[in-house]
C-alpha positions as CSV (number, residue, x, y, z in Angstrom):
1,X,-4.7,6.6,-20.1
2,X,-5.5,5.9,-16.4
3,X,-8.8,3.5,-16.1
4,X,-9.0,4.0,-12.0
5,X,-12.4,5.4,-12.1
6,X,-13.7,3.1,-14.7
7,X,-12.0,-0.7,-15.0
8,X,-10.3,-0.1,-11.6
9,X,-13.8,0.2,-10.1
10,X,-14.4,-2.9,-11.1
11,X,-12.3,-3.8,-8.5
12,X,-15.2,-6.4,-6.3
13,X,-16.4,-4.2,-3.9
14,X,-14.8,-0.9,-4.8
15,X,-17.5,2.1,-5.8
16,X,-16.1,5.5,-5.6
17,X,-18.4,8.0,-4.7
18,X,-19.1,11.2,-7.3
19,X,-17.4,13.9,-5.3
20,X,-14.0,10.8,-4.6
21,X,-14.6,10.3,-8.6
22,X,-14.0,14.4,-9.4
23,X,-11.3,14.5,-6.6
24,X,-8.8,11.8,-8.1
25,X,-10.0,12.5,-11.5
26,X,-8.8,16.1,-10.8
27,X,-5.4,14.9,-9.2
28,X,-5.1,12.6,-11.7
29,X,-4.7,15.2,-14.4
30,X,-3.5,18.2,-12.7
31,X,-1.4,16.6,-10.4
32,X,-0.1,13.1,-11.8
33,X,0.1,14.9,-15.3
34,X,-1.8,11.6,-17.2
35,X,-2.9,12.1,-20.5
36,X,-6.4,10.3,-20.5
37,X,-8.8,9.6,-17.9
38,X,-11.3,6.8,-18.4
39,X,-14.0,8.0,-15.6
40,X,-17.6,5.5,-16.2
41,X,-19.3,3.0,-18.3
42,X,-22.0,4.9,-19.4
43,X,-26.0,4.1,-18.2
44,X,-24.4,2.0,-15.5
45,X,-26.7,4.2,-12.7
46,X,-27.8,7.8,-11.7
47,X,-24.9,8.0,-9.5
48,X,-22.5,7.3,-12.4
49,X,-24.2,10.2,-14.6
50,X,-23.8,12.6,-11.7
51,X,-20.3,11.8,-11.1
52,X,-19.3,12.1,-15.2
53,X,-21.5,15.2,-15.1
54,X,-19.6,17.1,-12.4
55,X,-16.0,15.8,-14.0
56,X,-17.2,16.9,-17.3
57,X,-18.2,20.4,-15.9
58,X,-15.2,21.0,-14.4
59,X,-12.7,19.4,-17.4
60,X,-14.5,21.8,-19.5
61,X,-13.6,25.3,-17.4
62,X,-9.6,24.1,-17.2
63,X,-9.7,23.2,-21.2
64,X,-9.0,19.2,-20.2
65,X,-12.6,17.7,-21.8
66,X,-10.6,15.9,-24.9
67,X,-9.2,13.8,-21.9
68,X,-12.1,12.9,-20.3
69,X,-13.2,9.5,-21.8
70,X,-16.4,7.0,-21.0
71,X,-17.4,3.1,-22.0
72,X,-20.0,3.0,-24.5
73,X,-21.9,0.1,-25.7
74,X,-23.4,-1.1,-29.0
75,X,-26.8,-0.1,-28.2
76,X,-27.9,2.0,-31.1
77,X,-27.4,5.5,-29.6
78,X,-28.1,4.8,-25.8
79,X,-25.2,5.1,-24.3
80,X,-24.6,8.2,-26.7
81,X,-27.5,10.2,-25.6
82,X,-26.5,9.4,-22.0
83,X,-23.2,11.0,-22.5
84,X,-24.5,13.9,-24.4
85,X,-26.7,14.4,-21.4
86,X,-23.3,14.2,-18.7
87,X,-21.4,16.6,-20.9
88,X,-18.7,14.0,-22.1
89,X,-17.3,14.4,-25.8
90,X,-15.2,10.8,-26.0
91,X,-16.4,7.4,-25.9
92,X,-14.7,4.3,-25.8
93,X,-17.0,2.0,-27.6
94,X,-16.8,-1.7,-26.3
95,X,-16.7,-4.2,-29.3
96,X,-15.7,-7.7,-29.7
97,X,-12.6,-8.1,-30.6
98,X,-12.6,-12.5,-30.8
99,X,-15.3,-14.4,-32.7
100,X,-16.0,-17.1,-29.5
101,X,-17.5,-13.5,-27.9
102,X,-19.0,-12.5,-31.1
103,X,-20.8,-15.7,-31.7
104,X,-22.0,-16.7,-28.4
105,X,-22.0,-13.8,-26.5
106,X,-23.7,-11.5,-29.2
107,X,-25.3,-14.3,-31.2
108,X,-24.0,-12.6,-34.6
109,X,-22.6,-12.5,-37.9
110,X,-19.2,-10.4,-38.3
111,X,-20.8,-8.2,-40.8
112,X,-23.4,-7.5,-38.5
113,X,-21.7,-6.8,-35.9
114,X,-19.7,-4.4,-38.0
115,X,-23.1,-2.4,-39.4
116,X,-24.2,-1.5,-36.2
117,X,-20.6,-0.4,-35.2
118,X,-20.7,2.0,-37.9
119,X,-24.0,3.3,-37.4
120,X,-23.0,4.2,-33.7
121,X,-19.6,5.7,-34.9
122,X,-21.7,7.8,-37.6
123,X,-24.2,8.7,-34.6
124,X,-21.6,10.0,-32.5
125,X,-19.8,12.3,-34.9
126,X,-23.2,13.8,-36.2
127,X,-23.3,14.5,-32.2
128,X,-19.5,15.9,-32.1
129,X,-18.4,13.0,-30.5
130,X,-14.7,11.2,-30.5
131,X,-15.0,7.4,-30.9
132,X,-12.3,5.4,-30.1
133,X,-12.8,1.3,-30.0
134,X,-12.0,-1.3,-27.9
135,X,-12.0,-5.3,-29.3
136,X,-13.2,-6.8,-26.3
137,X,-11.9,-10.4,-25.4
138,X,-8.9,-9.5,-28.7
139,X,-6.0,-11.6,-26.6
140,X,-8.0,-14.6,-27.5
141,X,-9.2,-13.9,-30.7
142,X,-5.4,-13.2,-32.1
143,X,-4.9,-16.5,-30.4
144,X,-8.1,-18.6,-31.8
145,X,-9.4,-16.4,-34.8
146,X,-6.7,-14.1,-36.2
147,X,-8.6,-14.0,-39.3
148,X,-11.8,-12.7,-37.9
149,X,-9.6,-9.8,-35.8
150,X,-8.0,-9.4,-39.0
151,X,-11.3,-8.8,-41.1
152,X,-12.5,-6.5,-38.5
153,X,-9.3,-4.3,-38.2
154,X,-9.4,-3.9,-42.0
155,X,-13.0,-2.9,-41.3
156,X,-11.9,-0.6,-38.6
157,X,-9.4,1.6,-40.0
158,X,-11.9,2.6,-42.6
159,X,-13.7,4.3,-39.9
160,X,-13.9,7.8,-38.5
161,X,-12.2,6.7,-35.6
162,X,-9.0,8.3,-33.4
163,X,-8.0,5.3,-31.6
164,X,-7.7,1.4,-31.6
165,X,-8.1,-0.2,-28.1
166,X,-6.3,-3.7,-27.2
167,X,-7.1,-5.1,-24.3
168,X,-5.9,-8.7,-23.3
169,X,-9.1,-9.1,-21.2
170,X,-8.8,-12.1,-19.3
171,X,-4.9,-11.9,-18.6
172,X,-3.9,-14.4,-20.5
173,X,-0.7,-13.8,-23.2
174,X,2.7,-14.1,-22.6
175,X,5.3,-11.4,-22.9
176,X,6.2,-13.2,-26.2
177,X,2.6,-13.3,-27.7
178,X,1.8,-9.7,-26.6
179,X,4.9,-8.1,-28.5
180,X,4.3,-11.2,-31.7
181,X,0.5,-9.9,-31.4
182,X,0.9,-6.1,-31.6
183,X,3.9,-6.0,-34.1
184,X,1.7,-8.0,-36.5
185,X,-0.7,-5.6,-36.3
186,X,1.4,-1.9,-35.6
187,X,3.2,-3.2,-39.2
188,X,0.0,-4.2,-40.7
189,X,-1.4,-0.1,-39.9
190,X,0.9,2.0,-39.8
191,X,-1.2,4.9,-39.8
192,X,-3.5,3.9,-36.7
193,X,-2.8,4.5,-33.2
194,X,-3.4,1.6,-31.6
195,X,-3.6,1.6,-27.0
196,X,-2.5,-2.0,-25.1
197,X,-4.7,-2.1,-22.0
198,X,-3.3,-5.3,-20.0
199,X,-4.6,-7.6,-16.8
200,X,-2.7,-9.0,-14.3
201,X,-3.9,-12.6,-14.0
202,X,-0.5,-14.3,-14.4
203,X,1.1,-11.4,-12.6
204,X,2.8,-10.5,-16.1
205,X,1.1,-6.9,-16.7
206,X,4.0,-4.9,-16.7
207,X,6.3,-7.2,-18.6
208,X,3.6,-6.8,-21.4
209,X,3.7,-3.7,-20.8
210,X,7.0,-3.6,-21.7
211,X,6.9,-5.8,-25.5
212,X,3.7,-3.7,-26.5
213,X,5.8,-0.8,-26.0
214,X,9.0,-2.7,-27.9
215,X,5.8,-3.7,-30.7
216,X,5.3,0.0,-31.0
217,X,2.3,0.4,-29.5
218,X,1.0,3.8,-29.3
219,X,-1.0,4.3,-25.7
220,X,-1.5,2.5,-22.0
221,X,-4.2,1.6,-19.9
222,X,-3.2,1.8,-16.1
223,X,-4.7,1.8,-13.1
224,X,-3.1,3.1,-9.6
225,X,-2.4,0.3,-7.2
226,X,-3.6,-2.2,-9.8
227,X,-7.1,-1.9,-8.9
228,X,-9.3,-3.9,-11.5
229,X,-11.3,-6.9,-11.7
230,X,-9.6,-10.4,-10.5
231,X,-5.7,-10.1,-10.3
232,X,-6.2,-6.4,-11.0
233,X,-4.7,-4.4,-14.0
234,X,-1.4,-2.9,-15.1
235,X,-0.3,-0.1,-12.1
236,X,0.7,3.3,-13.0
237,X,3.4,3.3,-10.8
238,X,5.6,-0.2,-11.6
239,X,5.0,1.1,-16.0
240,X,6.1,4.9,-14.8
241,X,9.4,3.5,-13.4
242,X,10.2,1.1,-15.3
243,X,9.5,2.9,-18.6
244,X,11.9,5.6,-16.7
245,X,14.5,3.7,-16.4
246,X,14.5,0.7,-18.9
247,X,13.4,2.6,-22.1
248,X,15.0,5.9,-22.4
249,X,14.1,6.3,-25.7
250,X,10.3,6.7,-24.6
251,X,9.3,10.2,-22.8
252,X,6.1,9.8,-21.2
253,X,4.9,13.0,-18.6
254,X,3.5,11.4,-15.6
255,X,5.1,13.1,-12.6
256,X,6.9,10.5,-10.0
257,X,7.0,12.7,-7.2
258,X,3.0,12.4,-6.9
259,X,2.6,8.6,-7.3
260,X,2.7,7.9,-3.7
261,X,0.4,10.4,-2.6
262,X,-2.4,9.3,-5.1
263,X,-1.8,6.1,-4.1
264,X,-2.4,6.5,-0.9
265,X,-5.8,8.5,-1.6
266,X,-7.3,5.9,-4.2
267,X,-6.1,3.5,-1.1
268,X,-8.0,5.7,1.3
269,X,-11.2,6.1,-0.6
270,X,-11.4,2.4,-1.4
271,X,-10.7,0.5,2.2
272,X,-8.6,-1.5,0.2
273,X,-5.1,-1.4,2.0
274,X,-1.6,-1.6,-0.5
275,X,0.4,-4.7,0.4
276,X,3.4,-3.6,2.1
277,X,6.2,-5.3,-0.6
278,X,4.2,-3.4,-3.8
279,X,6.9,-1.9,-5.7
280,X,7.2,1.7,-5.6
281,X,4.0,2.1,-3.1
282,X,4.1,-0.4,-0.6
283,X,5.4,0.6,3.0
284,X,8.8,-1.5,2.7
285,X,9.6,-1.2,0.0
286,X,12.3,1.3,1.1
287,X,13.0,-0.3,4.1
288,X,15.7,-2.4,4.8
289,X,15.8,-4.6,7.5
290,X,19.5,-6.4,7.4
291,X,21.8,-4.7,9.4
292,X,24.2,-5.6,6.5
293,X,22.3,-4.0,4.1
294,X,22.4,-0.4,6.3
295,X,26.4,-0.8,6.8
296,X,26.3,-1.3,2.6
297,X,24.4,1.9,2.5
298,X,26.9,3.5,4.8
299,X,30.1,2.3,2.7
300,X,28.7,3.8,-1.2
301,X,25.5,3.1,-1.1
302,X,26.1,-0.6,-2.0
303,X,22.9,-1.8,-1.6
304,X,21.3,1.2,-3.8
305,X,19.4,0.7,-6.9
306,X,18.1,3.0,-9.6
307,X,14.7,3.3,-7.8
308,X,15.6,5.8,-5.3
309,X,12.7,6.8,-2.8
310,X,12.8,10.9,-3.0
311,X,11.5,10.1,-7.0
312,X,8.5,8.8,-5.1
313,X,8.1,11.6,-2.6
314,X,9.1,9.0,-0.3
315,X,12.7,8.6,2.4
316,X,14.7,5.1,3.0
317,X,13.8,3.3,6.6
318,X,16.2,1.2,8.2
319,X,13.8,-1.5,10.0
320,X,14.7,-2.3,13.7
321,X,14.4,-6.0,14.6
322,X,16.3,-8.8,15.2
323,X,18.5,-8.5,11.9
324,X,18.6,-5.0,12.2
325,X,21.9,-4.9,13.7
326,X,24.0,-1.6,14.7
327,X,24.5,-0.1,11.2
328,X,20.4,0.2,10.9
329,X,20.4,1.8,14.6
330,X,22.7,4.2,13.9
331,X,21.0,4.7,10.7
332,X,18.1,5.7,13.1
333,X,19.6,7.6,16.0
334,X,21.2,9.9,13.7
335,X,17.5,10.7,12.1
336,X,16.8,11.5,16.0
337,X,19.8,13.3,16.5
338,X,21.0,10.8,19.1
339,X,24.6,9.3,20.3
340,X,25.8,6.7,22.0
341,X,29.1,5.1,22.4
342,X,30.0,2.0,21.3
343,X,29.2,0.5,24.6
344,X,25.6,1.8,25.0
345,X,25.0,1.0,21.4
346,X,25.8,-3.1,22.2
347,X,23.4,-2.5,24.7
348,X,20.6,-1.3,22.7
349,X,21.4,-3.8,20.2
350,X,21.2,-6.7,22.3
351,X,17.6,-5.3,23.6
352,X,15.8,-4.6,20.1
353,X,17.1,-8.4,19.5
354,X,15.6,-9.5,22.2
355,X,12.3,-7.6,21.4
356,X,12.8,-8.8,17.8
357,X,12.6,-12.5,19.1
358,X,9.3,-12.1,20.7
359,X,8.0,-10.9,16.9
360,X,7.9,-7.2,18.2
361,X,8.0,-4.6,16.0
362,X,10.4,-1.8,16.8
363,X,10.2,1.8,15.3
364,X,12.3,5.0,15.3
365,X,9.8,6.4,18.0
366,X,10.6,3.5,20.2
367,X,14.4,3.9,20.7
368,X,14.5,7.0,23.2
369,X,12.3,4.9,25.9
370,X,14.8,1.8,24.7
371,X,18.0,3.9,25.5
372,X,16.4,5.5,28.3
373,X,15.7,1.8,29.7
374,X,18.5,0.2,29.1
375,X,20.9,2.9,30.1
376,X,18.9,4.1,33.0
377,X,18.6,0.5,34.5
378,X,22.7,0.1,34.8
379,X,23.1,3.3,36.8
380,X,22.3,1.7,40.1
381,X,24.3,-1.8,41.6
382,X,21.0,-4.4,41.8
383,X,20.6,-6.1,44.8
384,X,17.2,-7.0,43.9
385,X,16.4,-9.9,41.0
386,X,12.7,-10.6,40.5
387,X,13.8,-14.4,39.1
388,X,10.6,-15.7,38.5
389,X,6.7,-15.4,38.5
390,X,3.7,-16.9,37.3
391,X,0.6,-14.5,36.5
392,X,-2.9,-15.9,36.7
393,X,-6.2,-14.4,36.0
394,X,-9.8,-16.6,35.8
395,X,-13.2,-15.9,35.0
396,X,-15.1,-16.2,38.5
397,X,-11.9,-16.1,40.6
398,X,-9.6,-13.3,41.9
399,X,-6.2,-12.9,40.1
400,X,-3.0,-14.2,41.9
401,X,0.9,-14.4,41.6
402,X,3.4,-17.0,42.4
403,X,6.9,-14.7,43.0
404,X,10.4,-15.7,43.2
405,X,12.5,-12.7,43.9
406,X,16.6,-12.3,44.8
407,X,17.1,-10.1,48.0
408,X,21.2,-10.2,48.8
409,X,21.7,-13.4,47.7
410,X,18.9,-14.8,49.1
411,X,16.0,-16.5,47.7
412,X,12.3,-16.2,48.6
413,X,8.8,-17.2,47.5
414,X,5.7,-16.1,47.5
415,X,2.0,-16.3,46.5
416,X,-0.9,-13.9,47.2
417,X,-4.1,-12.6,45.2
418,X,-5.6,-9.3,44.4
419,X,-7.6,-7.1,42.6
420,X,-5.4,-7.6,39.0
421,X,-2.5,-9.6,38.7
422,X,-0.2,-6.3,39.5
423,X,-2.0,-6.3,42.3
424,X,-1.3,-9.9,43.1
425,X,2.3,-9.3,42.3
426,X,2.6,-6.4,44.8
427,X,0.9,-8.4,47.7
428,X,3.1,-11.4,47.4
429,X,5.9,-9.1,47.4
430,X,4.5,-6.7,50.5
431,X,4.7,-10.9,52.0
432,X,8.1,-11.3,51.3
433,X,9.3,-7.3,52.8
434,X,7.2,-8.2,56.0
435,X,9.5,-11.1,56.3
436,X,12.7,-8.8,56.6
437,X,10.4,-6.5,59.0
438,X,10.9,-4.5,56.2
439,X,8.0,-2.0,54.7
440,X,7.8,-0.9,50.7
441,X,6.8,2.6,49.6
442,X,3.5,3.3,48.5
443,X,2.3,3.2,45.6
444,X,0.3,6.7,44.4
445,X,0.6,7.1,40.9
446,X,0.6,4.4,38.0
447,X,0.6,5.2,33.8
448,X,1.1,3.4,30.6
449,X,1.7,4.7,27.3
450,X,3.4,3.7,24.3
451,X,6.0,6.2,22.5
452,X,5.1,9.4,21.1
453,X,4.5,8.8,17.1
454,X,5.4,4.4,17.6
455,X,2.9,2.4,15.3
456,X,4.2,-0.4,16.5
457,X,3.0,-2.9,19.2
458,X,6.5,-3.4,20.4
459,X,6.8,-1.4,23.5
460,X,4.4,-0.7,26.3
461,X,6.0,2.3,28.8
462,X,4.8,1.9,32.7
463,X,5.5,4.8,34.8
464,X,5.1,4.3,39.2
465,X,5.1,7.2,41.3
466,X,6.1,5.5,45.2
467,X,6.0,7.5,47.9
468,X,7.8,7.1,51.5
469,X,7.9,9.0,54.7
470,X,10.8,11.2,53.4
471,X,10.2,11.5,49.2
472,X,8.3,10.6,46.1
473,X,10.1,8.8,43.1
474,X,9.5,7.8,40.1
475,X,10.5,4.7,38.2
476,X,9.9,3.1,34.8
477,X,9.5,0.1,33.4
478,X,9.4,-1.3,29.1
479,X,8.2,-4.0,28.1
480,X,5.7,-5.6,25.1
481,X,3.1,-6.6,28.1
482,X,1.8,-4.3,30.1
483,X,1.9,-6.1,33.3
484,X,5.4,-7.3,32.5
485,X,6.9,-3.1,32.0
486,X,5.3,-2.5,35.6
487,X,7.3,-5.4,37.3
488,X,10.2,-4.1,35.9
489,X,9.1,-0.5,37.1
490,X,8.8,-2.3,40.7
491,X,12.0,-4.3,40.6
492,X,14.0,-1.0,39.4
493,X,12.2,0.8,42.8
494,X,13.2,-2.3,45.1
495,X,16.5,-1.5,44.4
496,X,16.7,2.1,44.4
497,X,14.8,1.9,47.6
């Protein structure tokens, strides 16, 4: 059972609007292939009812309403009557499952507590609807009062009820306790179906996942991306896999391939972004970023594991950075379509090194302007080395340059201001020319860009139209800074000139 639309919105902050609600709870069971859908706690607003009421509307024209399940309370009918009103035929009434809740929460007697549970469960089949219960706060209560869960299950079982709901509410047992817990208790009633519905506070969700399953438990509570209140609760995606591939012997129908891409939405709907190293979903995690990894890869997929990304819908990245190395370049330029020789590809390498020192971050997009940079600039014999400068700009006070530039063998230096500190760079350079009676080319055209498709902030492309008496051309210049790619433009022009 997915819980996305109802615990998962409990997320702090998270509220899902009623058309987002019948969108994902739509994908969730047409196109993820769950068998349950927990969608509201009933008489939580108006905007709640509308949003069960339109999911209920349309579960009932594709045959899916059985699936379609809301929170009730023990309210004597209430929350009943609400969901008679939005069309919903399952509740999930919420019950205390530990006697601390019971007794300081409620303020009552165990047998009290279990009369008014019956009354409601009697209430709701004279209405035609499905009860199933959840033992709120039950973790704790298997921990502090067995006996009281105990007494209450044996209660329980009696009922006219299709489902027994465990959730360890605060996040608290051990992979140990959850699989000593629900053994006790899957041996104790054989003939109930009883659902684990696990938190994430000790980061230990899936691993209990994994013993109630072992326990024989009989159903799941998940939420996509985690989403639930505090730490979040057991994701969809980390149980799909892992039940895929570490227990064969249990078939469950949730499709892989669309696990990503609801992901992504429920991501999209709620502002709140998946962290990049979340298994299965994150944006690395099918990256790899050693350069010894992408030579494995290369040489029988040594560094290959079980979770292969097409499952997911999703394609292995080689990272380009400083230990990237030539194995993940080539990994990239053959994506491109792209070759270079061995020379040309020491030369790339040694750039995106140097652009992985600065913390850059280099993408596939970026490597044609790289290639075309560092190729392009050993075409000519360079006379002309701009060795040093220093770039200042001041509130109140014009931009200038301090320039140290290479002409021959020769070493000048020069300062000058200007509008901006390109500006600056090229008057302190016009200085030095004037010096060798010696004029530069105009400058006429001047644009930036970054590559086609990059997301990255590594590489800033300048591109200077000069003109002299005879021709215009064109030079370019990459770099992270802006200022810095057009230097380079200049210093590429001072040589071809």
């Amino acid at each position: 059972m997915d819980t996305t639309l109802r615990d998962g919105e409990q997320t702090s902050g998270v509220s899902f609007s009623a058309s987002e609600k019948l969108t994902l709870a739509k994908l969730l069971l047409e196109e993820l292939k769950v068998d349950r859908i927990e969608i509201a706690s009933a008489r939580v607003s108006e905007g709640e009812f509308e949003a069960v009421k339109k999911i209920t509307e349309w579960a009932k024209t594709e045959g899916l309403l059985p699936k379609v399940e809301v929170l009730t309370f023990v309210d004597g009918g209430v929350s009943l009557e609400w969901m008679q009103k939005a069309g919903a035929k399952v509740q999930n009434l919420l019950t205390k499952g530990s006697l601390n809740h019971l007794t300081h929460q409620l303020k009552k007697k165990p047998d009290q507590h279990f009369k008014d549970i019956e009354s409601v469960v009697s209430k709701a089949g004279d209405i035609g609807i499905e009860t199933n219960v959840y033992l709120e706060d039950w973790s704790n209560g298997m921990r502090n009062s067995p006996e009281y869960v105990f007494q209450y299950l044996d209660f329980l079982v009696k009922l006219p009820i299709k489902r027994v709901l465990l959730p360890d509410t605060l996040g608290v047992l051990t992979h140990q306790e959850t699989f000593d817990f629900l053994h006790q208790i899957v041996q104790r009633y054989p003939e109930t179906h009883f659902d684990f519905h696990g938190h994430n506070d000790y980061d230990l969700s899936v691993a209990n996942v994994m013993e109630a399953l072992k326990a024989g438990v009989h159903g799941l509570h998940l939420t996509v991306n985690g989403m639930g209140e505090r730490a979040g609760n057991a994701p969809l995606a980390s149980v799909v896999a892992v039940v895929n591939d570490f227990m064969p012997e249990i078939t469950i129908g949730v499709k892989e391939s669309s696990l990503f891409k609801v992901s992504k939405l429920v991501s999209a709907f709620t502002g709140f972004g998946i962290p990049v190293n979340k298994p299965i979903v994150g944006d690395n995690v099918f990256t790899q970023t050693a350069g010894i990894h992408a030579d494995g890869d290369s040489k029988k997929n040594l560094y290959f594991n079980d979770l292969l990304p097409e499952r997911f819908g999703r394609k292995r990245k080689y990272a380009l950075g400083k230990t990237s190395g030539k194995a993940n370049i080539q990994k990239n330029l053959q994506e491109l379509g792209l070759t270079l020789n061995d020379e040309e590809l020491k030369k790339v390498t040694e750039r995106i090194i140097e652009l992985g020192d600065k913390k850059e971050r280099v993408t596939k997009e970026d490597l044609p302007y790289i290639i075309s940079d560092v190729l392009a600039s050993n075409v000519h014999h360079q006379r002309v080395f701009v060795k040093s400068y220093v770039l200042t700009h001041s509130k109140g006070l014009k931009p200038s340059t301090t320039l140290s530039i290479e002409i021959d063998g020769k070493l000048y230096e020069e300062n000058a201001q200007g509008d901006g500190q390109f500006d600056a760079f090229i008057n302190a350079l016009r200085k030095v020319y004037q010096k060798e009676k010696m004029e530069l080319p105009k400058l006429v055209d001047y644009a930036v860009r970054i590559p086609p498709g990059s997301n990255s902030d590594a590489l800033c492309e300048t591109i200077i139209t000069w003109q002299t008496q005879d021709q215009d051309f064109t030079t370019r210049g990459l770099d992270s800074d802006q200022t810095v790619s057009a230097i380079k433009a200049t210093e590429k022009m001072l040589n071809l000139f």
